[in-house]
C-alpha positions in Angstrom: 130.8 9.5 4.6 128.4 6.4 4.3 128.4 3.4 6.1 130.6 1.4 3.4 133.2 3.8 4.3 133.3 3.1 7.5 137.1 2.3 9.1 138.1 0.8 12.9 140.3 4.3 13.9 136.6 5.8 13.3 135.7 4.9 16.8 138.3 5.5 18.6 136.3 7.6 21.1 134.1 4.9 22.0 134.6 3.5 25.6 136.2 0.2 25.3 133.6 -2.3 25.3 131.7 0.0 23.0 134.7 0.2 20.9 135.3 -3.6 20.7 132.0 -4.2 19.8 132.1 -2.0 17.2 135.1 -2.8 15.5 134.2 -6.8 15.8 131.1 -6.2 13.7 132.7 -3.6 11.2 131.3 -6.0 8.4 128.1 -5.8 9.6 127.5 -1.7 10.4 129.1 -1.0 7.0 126.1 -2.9 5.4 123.4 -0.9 7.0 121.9 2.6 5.8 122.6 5.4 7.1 119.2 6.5 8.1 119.5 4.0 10.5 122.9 3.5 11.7 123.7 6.4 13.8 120.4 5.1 15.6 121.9 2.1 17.0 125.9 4.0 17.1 124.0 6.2 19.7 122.9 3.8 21.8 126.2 1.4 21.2 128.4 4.3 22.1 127.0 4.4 25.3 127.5 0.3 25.8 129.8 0.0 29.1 127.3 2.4 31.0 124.0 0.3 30.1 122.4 -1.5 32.3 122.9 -5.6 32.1 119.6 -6.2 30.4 120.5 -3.3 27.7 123.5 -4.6 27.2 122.2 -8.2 26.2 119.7 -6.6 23.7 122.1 -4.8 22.1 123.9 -8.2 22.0 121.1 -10.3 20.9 120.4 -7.5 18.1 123.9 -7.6 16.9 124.2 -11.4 16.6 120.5 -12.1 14.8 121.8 -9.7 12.2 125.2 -11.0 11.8 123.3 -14.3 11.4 120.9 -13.0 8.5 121.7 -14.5 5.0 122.2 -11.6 2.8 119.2 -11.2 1.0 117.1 -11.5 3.9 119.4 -8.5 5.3 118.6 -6.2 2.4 115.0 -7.4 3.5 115.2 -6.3 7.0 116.5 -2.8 6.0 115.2 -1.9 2.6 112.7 0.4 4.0 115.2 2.5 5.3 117.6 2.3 2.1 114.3 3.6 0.4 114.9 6.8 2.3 116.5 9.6 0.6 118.8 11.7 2.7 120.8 14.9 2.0 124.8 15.6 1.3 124.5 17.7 4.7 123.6 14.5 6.7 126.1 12.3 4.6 129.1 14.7 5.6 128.3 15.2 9.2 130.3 13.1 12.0 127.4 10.6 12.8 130.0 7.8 14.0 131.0 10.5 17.4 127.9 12.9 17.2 124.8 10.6 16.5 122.6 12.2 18.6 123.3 15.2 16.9 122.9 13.7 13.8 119.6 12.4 14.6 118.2 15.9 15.6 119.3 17.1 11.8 117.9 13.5 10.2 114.5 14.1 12.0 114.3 18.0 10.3 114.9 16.7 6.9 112.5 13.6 7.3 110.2 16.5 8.1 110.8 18.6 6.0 110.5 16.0 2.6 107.6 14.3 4.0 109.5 10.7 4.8 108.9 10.8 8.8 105.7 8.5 8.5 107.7 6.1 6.1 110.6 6.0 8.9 108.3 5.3 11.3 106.6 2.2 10.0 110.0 1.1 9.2 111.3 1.3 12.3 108.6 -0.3 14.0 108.7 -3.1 11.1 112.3 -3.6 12.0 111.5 -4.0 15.9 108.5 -6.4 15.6 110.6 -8.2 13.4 113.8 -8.3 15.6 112.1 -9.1 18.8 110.4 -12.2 16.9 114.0 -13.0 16.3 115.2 -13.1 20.0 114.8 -15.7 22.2 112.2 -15.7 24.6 113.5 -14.4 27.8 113.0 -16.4 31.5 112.5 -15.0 34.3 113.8 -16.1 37.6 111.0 -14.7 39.7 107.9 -12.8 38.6 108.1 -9.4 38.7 106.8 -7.2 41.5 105.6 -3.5 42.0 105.3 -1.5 44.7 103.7 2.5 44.8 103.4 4.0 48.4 101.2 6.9 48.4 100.2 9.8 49.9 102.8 10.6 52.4 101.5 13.2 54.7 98.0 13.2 54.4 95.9 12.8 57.3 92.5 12.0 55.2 91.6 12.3 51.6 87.5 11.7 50.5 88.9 10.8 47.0 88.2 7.7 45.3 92.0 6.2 45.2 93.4 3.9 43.0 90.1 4.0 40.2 92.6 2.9 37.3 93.7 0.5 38.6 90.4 -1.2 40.6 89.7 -2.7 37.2 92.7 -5.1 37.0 93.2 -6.0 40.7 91.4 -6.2 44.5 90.5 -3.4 46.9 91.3 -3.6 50.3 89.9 -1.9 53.2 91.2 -3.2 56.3 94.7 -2.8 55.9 96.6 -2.6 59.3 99.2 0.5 58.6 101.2 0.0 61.8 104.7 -0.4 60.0 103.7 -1.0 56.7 106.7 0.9 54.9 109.1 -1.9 57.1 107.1 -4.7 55.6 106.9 -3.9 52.1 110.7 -2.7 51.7 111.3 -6.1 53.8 109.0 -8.0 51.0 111.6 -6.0 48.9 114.7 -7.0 50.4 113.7 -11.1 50.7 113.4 -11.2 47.1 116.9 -9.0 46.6 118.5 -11.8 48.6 116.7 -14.9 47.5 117.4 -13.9 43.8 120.2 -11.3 43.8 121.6 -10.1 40.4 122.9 -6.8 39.3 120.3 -3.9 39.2 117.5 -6.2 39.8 115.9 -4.7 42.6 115.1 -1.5 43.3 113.6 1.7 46.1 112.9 4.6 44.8 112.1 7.2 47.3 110.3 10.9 46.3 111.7 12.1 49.7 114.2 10.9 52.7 114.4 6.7 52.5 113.7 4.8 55.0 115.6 2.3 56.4 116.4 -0.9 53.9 118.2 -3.8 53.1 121.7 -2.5 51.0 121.0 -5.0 48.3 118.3 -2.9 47.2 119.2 -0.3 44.6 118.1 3.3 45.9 117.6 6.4 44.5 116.3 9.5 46.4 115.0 12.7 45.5 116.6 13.8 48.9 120.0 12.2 48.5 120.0 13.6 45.4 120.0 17.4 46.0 123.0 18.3 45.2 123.1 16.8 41.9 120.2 18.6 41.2 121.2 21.6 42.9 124.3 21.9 40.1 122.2 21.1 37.2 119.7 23.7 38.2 122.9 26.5 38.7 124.2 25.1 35.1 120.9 25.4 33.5 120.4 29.0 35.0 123.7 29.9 33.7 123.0 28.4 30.4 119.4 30.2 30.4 121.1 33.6 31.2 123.8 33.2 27.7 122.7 35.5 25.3 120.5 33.7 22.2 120.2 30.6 24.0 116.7 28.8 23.1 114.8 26.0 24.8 116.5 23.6 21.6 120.4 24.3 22.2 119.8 23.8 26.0 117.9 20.7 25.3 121.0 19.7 23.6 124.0 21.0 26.0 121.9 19.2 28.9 122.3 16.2 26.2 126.2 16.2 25.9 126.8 16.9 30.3 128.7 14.2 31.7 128.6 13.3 35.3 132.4 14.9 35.9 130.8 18.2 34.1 128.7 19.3 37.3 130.7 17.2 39.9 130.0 14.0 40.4 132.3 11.5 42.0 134.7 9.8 39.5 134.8 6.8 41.5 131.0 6.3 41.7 129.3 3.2 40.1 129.7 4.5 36.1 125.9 3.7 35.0 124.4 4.5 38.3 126.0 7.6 37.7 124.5 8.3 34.2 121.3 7.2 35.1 120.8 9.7 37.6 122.0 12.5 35.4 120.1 11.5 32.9 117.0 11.2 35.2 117.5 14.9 35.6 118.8 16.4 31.8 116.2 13.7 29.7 113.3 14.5 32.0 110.6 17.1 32.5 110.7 18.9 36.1 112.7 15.8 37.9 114.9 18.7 39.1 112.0 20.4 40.9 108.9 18.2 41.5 109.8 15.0 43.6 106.7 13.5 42.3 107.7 14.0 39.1 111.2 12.7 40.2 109.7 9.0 41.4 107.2 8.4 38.3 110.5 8.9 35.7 112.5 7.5 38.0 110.3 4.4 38.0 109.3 4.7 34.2 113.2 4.8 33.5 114.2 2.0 35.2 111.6 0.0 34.1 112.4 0.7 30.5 116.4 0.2 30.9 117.3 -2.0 33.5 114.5 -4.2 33.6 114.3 -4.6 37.5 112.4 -7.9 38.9 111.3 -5.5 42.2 110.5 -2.0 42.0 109.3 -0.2 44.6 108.6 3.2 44.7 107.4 5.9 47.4 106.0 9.2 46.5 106.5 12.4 49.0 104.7 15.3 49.3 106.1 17.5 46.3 106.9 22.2 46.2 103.5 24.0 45.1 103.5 25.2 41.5 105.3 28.2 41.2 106.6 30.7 38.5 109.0 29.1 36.6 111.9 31.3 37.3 111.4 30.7 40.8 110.9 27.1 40.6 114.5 27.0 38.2 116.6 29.2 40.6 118.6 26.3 43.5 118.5 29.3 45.8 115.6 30.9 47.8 113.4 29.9 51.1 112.3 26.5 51.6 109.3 25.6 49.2 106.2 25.0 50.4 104.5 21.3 50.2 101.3 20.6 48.5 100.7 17.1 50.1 97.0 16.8 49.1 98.0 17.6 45.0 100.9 14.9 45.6 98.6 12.4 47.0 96.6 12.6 43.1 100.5 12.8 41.5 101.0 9.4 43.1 98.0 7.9 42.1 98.2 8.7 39.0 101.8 7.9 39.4 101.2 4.5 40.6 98.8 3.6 37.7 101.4 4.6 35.1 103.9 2.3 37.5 102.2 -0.4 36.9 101.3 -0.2 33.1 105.1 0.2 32.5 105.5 -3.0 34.0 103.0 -4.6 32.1 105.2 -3.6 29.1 108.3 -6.1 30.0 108.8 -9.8 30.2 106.6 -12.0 32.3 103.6 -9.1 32.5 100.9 -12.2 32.8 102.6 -13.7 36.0 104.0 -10.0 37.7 102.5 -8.8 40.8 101.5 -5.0 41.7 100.6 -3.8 45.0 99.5 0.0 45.6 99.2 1.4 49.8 97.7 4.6 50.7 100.5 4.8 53.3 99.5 5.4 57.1 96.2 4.8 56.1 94.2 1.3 55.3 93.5 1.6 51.7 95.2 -0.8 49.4 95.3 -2.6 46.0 96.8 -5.5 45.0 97.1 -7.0 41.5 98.4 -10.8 40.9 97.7 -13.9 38.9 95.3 -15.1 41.4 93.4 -12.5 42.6 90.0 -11.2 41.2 89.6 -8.2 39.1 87.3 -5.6 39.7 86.4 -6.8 43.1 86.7 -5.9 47.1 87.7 -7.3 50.2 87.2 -6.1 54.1 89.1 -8.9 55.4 91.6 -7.2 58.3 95.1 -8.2 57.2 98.7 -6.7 57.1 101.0 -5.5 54.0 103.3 -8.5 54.3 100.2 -11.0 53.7 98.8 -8.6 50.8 102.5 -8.6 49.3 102.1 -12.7 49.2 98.3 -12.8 48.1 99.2 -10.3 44.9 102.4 -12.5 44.2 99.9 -15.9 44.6 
């Protein structure tokens, strides 16, 4: 089937919103290739468990093309007509399985030596579209938060090197609740400017105690979750045949009822955490690795205006098969390896923001927790510099924001 062919009863699947969009703009999908289509079916399909700022792109990108005169269509998207795609693809069931479809399309773009030609179209079409959309205002610049190195008494490495370059280094932080402060620097903003999914804690351990209008996610609160996706994994590890690919892929399909969750949890909360643990690499296991996805993630989808994150100390590397099985004694901690996962952690924390709306007027600040190291990036401070003035993580959180 090609796109021309397409017929409303063909997404009948689809959750509702994602259904009414669909059908709405039937005109429009049948006019697009089908090297690109089941693309943007994959992420439409998913529509009523996106985030708010998802949602409104795939809105935006729906309307600019509905808007395009036709020849100027045909412009957008004659790259991708160019390609040339196989009967196989053409008579698979890309409208419910485009995921799938996309993991067959990739193979043959491989295979005939048209991968680099879909990439510069894609990223033609995306420099294109985003020229198209309105600039997008902020209500408040954004803010970052990394707390590291919970648990160490000392370190003698340099901290935060990456990031000296763009910001201040303080010395003379006082630590004496400094975790209240910055989740209460949090929580001001949350209330001040409150909006769905816009501000967030992320904790790589326990959380501590914060405001409710703060979105949290915890690597502890979370063990269960991860505790049935390790047991399904191991199961699915254990199947005869099974290969690294086809797990990659049943992790890919789960939904949140499959290992347990409650049905009458917030619907793309849910999803995000699931998909926090099938779509990334040792989330299940490392809770450093946990809070840098997590952070990454929510960055990328919802967008959030605050974002702070706190790393933990995370198990010591072990054999995989260990590390895999939910059972066993009680890992041991490697605080002094987490405290350079953080850092590192916090440095890609930052550049993600840097990514989104706003990045010349966003804030970052950085603490060594317990300790009286921190950085602090803003629109007012001075790059590359230091400062040994005594102060507390509530006045750093307003110098970075200016």
């Amino acid at each position: 089937m090609l796109p021309r062919d397409l017929q409303p009863g063909q997404f009948a699947a689809y959750p509702p919103q994602a259904r009414q969009l669909a059908v709405a703009h039937l005109s429009l999908l049948r006019k697009l290739p089908l090297s690109f289509l089941p693309a943007f079916l994959r992420e439409l399909s998913d529509y009523d468990y996106k985030f708010p700022e998802e949602r409104k792109f795939i809105d935006g990108q729906l309307s600019t093309l509905a808007a395009l005169p036709p020849q100027q269509l045909d412009a957008w998207f004659q790259p991708f007509a160019q390609l040339t795609l196989s009967s196989k693809l053409e008579h698979m069931d890309w409208v419910n399985q485009p995921a799938l479809f996309l993991e067959e399309e990739s193979a043959h773009l491989w295979t005939t030596r048209q991968q680099d030609a879909f990439r510069k179209a894609a990223m033609d079409y995306e420099a294109r579209l985003h020229a198209a959309l309105p600039a997008e205002t902020l209500p408040v610049p954004r803010l970052g938060i990394a707390v590291i190195g919970q648990g160490v008494s000392s370190s003698d490495a340099p901290l935060f090197a990456k990031l000296r370059a763009h910001g201040t280094y303080f010395s003379q932080i006082d630590p004496l609740g400094g975790l209240d402060q910055l989740l209460q620097a949090a929580a001001v903003r949350a209330k001040a400017h409150p909006a769905p999914y816009a501000h967030w804690y992320v904790d790589g351990g326990t959380p501590a105690e914060h405001s409710s209008q703060l979105i949290c996610l915890s690597y502890a609160e979370l063990a269960s979750l991860r505790t049935s996706l390790l047991n399904y994994m191991q199961k699915q590890i254990e199947r005869p045949g099974m290969g690294p690919e086809e797990l990659r892929s049943n992790l890919a399909r789960l939904q949140p009822a499959d290992i347990g969750m409650n049905p009458a949890g917030d619907p793309v909360l849910d999803r995000f955490q699931l998909k926090l643990f099938t779509e990334g690499s040792g989330t299940q296991i490392f809770s450093t690795t946990f809070a840098q996805w997590t952070a990454r993630e929510a960055l990328r989808r919802a967008q959030p205006l605050t974002l702070a994150v706190r790393f933990a100390p995370r198990q010591r590397q072990r054999p995989m098969n260990e590390l895999l099985s939910p059972g066993g004694s009680a890992p041991e901690l490697d605080a002094a390896g987490s405290l350079v996962d953080a850092d590192m952690g916090a440095w890609y924390h930052w550049l993600n923001q840097q990514r989104l709306a706003g990045a010349d007027r966003s804030s970052f600040v950085v603490w060594f927790e317990g300790h009286a190291q921190a950085l602090a990036i803003g629109p007012t401070l001075p790059r590359g510099s230091e400062s040994h003035s005594p102060m507390d993580l509530s006045k750093l959180v307003n110098l970075a924001l200016g």
